[in-house]
N, C-alpha and C positions, 0 to 999 in steps of 0.2 A: 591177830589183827582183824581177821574179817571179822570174830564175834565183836567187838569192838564197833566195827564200820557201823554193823548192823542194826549197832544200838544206836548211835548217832542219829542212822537216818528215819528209825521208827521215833526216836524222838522230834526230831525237827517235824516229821507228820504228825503228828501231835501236838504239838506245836498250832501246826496251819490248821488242823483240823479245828483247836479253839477261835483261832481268830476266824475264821468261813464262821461259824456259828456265832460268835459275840456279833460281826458286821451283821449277820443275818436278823436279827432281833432288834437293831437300832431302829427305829423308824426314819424311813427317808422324806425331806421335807420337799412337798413342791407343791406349786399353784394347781386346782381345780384343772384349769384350763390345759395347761399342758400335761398335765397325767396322761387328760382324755387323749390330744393331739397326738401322743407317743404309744397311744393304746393299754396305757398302763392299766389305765381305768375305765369302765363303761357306766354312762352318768344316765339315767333318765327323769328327766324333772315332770314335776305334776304339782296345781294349788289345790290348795285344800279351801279354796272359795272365800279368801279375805284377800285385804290388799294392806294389811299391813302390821308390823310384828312377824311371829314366826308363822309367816302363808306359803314358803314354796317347801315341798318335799325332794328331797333328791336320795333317787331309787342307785347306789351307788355296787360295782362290782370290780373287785382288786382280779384281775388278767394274771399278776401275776407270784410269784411265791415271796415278794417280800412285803414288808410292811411302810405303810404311808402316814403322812402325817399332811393331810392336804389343805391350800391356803387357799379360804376365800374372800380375795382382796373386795376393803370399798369400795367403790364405782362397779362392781359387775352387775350387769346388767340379766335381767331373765325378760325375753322377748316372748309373748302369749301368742299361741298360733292363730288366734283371733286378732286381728290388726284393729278391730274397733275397742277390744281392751288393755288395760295398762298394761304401761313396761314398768318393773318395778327393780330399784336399785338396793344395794346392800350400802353402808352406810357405814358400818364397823369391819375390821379383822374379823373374822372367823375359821375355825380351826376344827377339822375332822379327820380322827384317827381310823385308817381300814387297815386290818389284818392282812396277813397274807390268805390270797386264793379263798378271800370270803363276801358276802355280800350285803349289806347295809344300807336302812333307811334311816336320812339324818333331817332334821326340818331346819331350814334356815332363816333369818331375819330380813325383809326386806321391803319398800315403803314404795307405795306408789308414788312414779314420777308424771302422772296423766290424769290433772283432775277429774277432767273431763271427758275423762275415755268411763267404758263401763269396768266392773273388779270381774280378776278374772274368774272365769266359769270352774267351780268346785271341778277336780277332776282334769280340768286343760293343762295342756302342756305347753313347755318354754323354751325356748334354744338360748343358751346361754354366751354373753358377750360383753363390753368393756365401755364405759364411760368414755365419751367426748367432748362434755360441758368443762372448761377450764372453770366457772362456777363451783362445781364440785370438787374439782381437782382440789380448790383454795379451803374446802369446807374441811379435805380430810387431812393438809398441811397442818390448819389450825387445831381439829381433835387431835393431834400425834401427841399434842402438848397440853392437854383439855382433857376429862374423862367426858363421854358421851353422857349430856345429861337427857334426860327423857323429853315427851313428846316428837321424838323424832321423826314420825310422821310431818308435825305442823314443822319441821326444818328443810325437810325434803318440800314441801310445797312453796315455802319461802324460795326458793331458787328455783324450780323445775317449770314453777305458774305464777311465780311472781305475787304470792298469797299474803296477807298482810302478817309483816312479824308480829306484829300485837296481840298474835293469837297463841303464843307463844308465852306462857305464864312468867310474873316476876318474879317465883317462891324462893327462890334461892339465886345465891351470886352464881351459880353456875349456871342457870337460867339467863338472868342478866347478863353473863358475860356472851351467851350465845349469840344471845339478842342482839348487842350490841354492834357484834361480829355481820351475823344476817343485815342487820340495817345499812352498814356503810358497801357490805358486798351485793348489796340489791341495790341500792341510790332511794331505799323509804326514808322517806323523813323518822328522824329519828323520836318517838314517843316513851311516856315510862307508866304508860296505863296498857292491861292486859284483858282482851274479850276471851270471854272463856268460851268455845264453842259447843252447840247440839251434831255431832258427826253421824249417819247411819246412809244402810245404803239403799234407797227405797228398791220397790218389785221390779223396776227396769233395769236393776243391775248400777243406776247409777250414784253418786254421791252427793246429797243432799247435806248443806251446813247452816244451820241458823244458829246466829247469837242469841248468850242465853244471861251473861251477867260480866258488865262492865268492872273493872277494878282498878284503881288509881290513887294516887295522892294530889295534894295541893296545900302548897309551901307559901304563907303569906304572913304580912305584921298587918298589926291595928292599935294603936293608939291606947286602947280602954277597949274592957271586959268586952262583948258582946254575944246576943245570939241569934245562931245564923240557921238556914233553914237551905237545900237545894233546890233548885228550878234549873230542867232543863230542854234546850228549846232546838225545834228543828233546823234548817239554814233560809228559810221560807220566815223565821220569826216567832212560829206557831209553838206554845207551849206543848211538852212534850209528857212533860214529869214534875210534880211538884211533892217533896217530903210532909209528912205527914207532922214530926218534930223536928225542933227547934234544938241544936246544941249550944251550949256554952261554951265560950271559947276565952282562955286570959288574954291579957294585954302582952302586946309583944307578936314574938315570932311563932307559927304555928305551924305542925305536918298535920296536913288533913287528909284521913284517908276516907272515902267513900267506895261505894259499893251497890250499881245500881242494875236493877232487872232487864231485861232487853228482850225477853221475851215477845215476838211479834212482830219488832219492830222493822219498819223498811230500812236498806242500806243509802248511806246517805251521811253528810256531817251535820253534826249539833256540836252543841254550845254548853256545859253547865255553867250555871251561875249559883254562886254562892251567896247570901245575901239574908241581909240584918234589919230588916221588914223590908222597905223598895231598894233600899241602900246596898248595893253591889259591891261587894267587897273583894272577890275577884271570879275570874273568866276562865274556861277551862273549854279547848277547842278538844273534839275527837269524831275518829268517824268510825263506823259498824259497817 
């Protein structure tokens, strides 16, 4: 009978011994934020001097023997210890595996929320914290159901500065659908022509944006054949732009799509006209 017991119970330790060892290899899931809070994890963040895309680093070290799988939710926030540079927010899920008792640098995605602050300083560091724009909250509702389509920078400024969605390209319905979303969640008037913008960040650190080429359609009927030629005009009246050619266009219903330079221009609303020698065939309001 004892040899017997004996066996029993070195097997049921063997036993426990697998299961301590399979738990220990599982990765455990949890938020960024509260690893750090529970000292699971020690985080040190630093930019690598952009403001958008993958700009913050975080210098990360697992405290303890097990393995993590750590969430970092959209809306986190990374606050710059220069208070005259951006706070910049995350936008998507993101997901970093640390090992047990080892140490890792991960670079994260994240978009300035401050157009108007300066990008932060190559090298600065961030203390990290949580979205309180219900604006946002509704941005990352609708992604849940939406794949993140790019430009996400010009999405995050749509909400954070109130930037015009326009600038926000029409190439695809995922594009369009974003668009569509930003516009009624901002109160813009809704448009279906896209400024493609000059972004960079001049010597003061700050961000400089000039338009560089308007793109649009316009949907109209005409009676008989014609050809039509663009002009477009300041809000003052003053010719702005006049096309070099003339298109042919059938009778009937037409999508007209144009495509015009902006280089230079002041901000401000204009007017194209479309138009079959004086004769204005239609109107097309927008602004830069």
């Amino acid at each position: 009978m004892k040899k017997s017991l004996h066996f029993f119970v070195f097997l049921f330790s063997g036993i426990g011994l697998i299961v301590s060892f399979r738990s220990s290899t599982n990765e455990i899931k949890i938020s960024l934020n509260e690893a750090i809070q529970k000292g699971y994890v020690k985080c040190k963040t630093s930019s690598n001097g952009s403001f958008s895309g993958s700009c913050v680093k975080l210098h990360l070290q697992n405290n303890t023997v097990r393995p993590f799988q750590l969430l970092i939710p959209p809306g986190t926030l990374f606050y710059p210890s220069d208070s005259e540079e951006q706070t910049l927010i995350t936008v998507e899920p993101q997901m970093i595996s640390l090992a047990p008792s080892s140490v890792k640098t991960e670079n994260v995605n994240a978009y300035c929320s401050e157009h108007s602050d300066q990008c932060p300083s190559e090298g600065g560091s961030f203390t990290i914290g949580s979205n309180k724009n219900p604006k946002f909250d509704s941005l990352f509702v609708f992604l849940k159901n939406n794949v993140l389509p790019s430009s996400q920078q010009a999405i995050v400024w749509a909400i954070s500065d109130n930037s015009p969605v326009s600038s926000i390209s029409t190439d695809s319905k995922k594009l369009r659908d974003i668009r569509s979303f930003l516009f009624k969640l901002t109160g813009q008037d809704e448009v279906n022509y896209a400024i493609e913008m000059s972004t960079i960040v001049n010597d003061l650190g700050f961000i400089d944006q000039k338009p560089i080429q308007l793109k649009g359609f316009v949907n109209f009927d005409v009676q008989q054949s014609k050809w039509i030629h663009q002009e477009v005009y300041d809000e003052n009246g003053k010719m702005k732009f006049k096309s070099n050619q003339a298109f042919e266009i059938p009778k009937g219903t037409s999508d007209y799509a144009f495509n015009i330079g902006l280089k230079n221009w002041e901000s401000g609303k204009y007017i194209l006209k479309l138009k079959a020698g004086s004769e204005v065939i239609e109107t097309y309001p927008f602004k830069v």
